[in-house]
C-alpha positions in Angstrom: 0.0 0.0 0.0 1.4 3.4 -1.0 2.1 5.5 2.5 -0.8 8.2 1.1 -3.2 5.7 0.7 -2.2 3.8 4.5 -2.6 7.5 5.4 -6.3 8.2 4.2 -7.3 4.7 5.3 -6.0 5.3 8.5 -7.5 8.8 9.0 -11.0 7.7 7.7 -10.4 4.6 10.7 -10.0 6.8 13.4 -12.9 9.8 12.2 -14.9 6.4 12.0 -14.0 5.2 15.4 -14.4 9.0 17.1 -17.9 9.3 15.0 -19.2 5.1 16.5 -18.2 6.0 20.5 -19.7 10.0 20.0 -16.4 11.8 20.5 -16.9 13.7 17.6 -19.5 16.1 19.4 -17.5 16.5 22.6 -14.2 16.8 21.7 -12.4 19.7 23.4 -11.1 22.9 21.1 -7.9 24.2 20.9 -4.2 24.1 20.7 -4.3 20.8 23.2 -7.0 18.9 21.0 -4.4 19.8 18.0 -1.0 17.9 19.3 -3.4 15.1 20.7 -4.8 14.2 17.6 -1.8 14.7 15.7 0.3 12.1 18.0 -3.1 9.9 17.6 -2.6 10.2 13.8 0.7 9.1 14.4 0.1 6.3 16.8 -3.1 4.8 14.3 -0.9 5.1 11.3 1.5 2.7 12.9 -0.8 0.6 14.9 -0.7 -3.1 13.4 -4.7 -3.8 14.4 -6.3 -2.0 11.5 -7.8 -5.0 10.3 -9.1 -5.9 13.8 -10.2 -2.4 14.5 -12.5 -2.3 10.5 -14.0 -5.4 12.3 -14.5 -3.9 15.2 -16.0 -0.9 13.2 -18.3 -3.0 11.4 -19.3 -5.1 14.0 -20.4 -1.7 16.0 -21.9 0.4 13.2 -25.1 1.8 15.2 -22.2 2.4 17.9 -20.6 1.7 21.0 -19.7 3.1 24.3 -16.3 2.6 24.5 -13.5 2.3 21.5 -11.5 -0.9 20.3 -9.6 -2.4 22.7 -6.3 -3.0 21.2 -6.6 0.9 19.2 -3.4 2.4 20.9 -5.7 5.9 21.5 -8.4 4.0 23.5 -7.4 6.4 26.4 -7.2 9.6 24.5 -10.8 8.6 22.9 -12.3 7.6 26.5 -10.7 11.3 27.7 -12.9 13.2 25.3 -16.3 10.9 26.7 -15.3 11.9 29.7 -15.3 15.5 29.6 -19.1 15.3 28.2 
């Protein structure tokens, strides 16, 4: 796979996986929210689970209340739930 194309799967994994636990609406603002996500684009572009986290994805389309286990930003995604 061509590193763009690991990139875009891997970004459309993890607005996926924000968008199935309801992080998307209660994420915080700001500079902080910035470097966060960037080192979670970092860490989910190297994590070796992407095919256990599309089946985790499908298996959870109508949603879920907490992320993938084995997704290395589990924590940072359970963070943003619990500043709601």
């Amino acid at each position: 796979m061509r590193w763009i194309d690991k990139m875009n799967e891997r970004a459309e994994l993890m607005g996926r996986m924000l968008e199935t636990i309801g992080a998307m609406e209660v994420m915080p603002e700001g500079a902080l929210l910035d470097q966060s996500l960037r080192e979670a684009s970092s860490r989910c572009l190297n994590c070796k689970h992407a095919d256990g986290c599309k089946d985790w994805l499908a298996e959870n389309a109508k949603g879920a209340e907490e992320p993938y286990r084995e997704c290395p930003n589990a924590e940072l995604f359970k963070s943003f739930l619990k500043r709601s």
